[in-house]
C-alpha positions in Angstrom: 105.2 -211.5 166.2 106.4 -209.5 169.4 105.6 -210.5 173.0 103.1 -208.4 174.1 102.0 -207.0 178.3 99.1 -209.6 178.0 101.1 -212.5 176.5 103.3 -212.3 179.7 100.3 -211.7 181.8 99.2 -215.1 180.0 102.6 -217.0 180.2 102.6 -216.3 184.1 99.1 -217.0 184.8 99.6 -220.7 182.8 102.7 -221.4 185.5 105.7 -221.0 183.0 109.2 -220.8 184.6 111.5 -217.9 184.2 113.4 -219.7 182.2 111.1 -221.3 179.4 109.6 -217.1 179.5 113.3 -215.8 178.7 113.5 -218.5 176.2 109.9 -217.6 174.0 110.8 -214.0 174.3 114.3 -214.6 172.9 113.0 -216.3 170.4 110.6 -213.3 169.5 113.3 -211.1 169.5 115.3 -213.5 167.0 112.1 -213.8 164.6 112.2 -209.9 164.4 115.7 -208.9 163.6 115.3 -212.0 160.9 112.2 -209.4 159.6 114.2 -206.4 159.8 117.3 -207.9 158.5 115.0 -209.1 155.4 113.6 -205.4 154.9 116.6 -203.5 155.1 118.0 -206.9 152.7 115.1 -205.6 149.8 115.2 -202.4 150.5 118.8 -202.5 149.8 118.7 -204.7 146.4 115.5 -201.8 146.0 118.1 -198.9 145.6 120.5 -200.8 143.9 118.1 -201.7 141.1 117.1 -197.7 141.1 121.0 -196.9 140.2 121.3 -199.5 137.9 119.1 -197.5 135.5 120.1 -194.2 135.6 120.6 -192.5 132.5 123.9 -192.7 131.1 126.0 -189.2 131.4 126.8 -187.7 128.1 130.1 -186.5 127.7 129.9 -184.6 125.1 131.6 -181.3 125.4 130.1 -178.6 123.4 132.7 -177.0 120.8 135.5 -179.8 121.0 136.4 -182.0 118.0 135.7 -186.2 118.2 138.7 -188.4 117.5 137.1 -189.9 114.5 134.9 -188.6 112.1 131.0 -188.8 113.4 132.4 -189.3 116.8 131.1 -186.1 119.6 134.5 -184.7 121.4 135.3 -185.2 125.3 137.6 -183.2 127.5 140.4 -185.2 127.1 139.9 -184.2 123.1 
């Protein structure tokens, strides 16, 4: 939850010190990088469970002999 205009509005009105203000909107401001860093935290594990199943990459090479019988040839062949 962010501090909103009205909140301070609020906080003032109800005779808080600049100090215990400073202190609840720090502690906003700590609660919401905690949210970001737990997006950005699943949206990275997100894109690493997106390369984890790629399809493999052939590397068969049309037109080139396997080093074993039934075996489909590479460049290095």
């Amino acid at each position: 939850m962010s501090i909103t205009p009205e909140m301070i509005d609020a906080m003032v009105a109800a005779g808080l010190t600049r100090e215990q203000m400073a202190a609840l909107m720090k502690a906003s401001l700590i609660q919401a990088e905690a949210a970001q860093a737990e997006k950005r935290a699943k949206a990275a594990a997100k894109k690493r469970r997106q390369r984890g199943v790629m399809p493999a990459l052939s590397l068969h090479v049309p037109g080139t002999l396997g080093d074993t019988g039934g075996q489909t040839g590479t460049e290095g062949d």
